[in-house]
Phi, psi and omega in degrees: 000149188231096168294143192240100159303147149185126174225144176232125185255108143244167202202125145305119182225132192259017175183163187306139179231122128317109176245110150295125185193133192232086167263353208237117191330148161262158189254096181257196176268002174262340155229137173280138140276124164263321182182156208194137176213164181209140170213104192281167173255152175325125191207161182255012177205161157200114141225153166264166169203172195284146146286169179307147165069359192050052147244122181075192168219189216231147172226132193269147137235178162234114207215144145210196213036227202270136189246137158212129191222132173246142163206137182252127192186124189253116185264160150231142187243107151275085197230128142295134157277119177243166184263117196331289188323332168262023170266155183248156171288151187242115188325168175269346177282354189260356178292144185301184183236014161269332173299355213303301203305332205268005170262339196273144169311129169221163195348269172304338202226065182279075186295340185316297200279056171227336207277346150332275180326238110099297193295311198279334176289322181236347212282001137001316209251173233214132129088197157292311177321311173304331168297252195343315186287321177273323146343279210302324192300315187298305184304337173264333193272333174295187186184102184276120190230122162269128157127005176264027187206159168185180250263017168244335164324114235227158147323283205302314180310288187320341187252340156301327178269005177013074151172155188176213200211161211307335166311300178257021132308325166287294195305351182265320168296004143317303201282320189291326163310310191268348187277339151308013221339070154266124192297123189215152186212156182282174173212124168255148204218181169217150158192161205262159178093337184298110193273112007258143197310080157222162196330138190245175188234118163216141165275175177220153187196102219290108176231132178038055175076016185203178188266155163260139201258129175212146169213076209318334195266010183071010180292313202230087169320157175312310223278334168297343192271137162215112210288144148287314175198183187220117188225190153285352174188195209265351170291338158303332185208059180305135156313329173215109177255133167252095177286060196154188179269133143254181176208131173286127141266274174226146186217141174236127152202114215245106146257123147264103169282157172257000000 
């Protein structure tokens, strides 16, 4: 499968601002950059730098007045879909010691007060069947209504309020994972299907030595993702950090497969 990017950003900066930004697919071994473009409005610094886990990068600019950035991009995508349930979880003394950080409570994602829930709701099942039962849980129990969260909004807000938008469907399924003491991490991501078309949220959660792509809101098979980055919640991987005041103009983000 061949993914077709196109995002369009603007944004009014009433003085020089340090913009951080991170959009641009990563080229792993499961998705190809076939072709790639990033194009700015005048700006007066550009450098990169590694993202967390050295998947994808982060790009500083420097910028002011009307800020604008287009990026384009054909991903092809190769993943095996395995079937979760039959993966087993890898004890914790036996975990690599970069997932360690993705068992701690962060910022959007206070699994300490989830491991109650977690045990008597899941705690039955082993492994990936337990990723699934929770997922399937998230899915049936939630209801995605955009506009009732916003950039403060917690698990714990999401799971009392059983609804929210693919952000906080990832952190909760972050969170009930890692409360579980399963390694689990945010992923922001593009995938085509995504209802109303924008930057999408998913979690990923370390079964049988490696990472898993999982999504509670059922938008996007694994096969379909093409990562942007990875963080413990969604604060690693904002699309944009604004170091100063902006004002939103306009955002687009149009995937089309081939």
């Amino acid at each position: 499968m061949i993914l077709n990017i196109d995002v369009h950003l603007q944004y009014q900066l009433s003085a020089p601002t340090d913009l951080l930004l991170q959009i641009e697919a990563a080229d792993l071994a499961d998705q190809t950059l076939l072709e790639a473009n990033i194009d700015f409005s005048e700006v007066s610094h550009v450098a990169r730098v590694a993202a967390d886990e050295g998947l994808g990068e982060r790009i500083w600019l420097r910028a002011d007045g009307l800020f604008r950035c287009d990026y384009t991009a054909r991903v092809a995508l190769d993943r095996p879909v395995p079937d979760l349930t039959a993966l087993d979880a890898v004890p914790p003394h036996l975990l690599p010691g970069d997932t360690v950080r993705y068992l701690m409570p962060s910022r959007y994602c206070p699994s300490d007060e989830f491991q109650t829930f977690a045990a008597a709701e899941f705690g039955h099942l082993e492994g990936g069947a337990k990723v699934v039962a929770m997922r399937d849980w998230i899915s049936n129990a939630f209801s995605y209504v955009p506009g009732v969260s916003n950039a403060q909004t917690t698990a714990l807000d999401s799971f009392v309020q059983r609804q929210g938008i693919c952000r906080d469907y990832a952190h909760v399924m972050v969170t009930l994972a890692r409360a579980a003491t399963l390694p689990a991490r945010f992923a922001s991501v593009y995938a085509p299907g995504v209802t109303p078309p924008d930057f999408h949220a998913v979690a990923e959660v370390f079964l049988d030595g490696t990472w898993h792509l999982v999504d509670p809101t059922g938008m996007a098979p694994t096969d379909t993702i093409a990562r942007i980055g990875v963080g413990a919640d969604a604060a690693d991987v904002a699309f944009l950090n604004v170091f100063g005041q902006a004002d939103f103009v306009a955002q687009n983000v149009a995937i089309r497969v081939d």
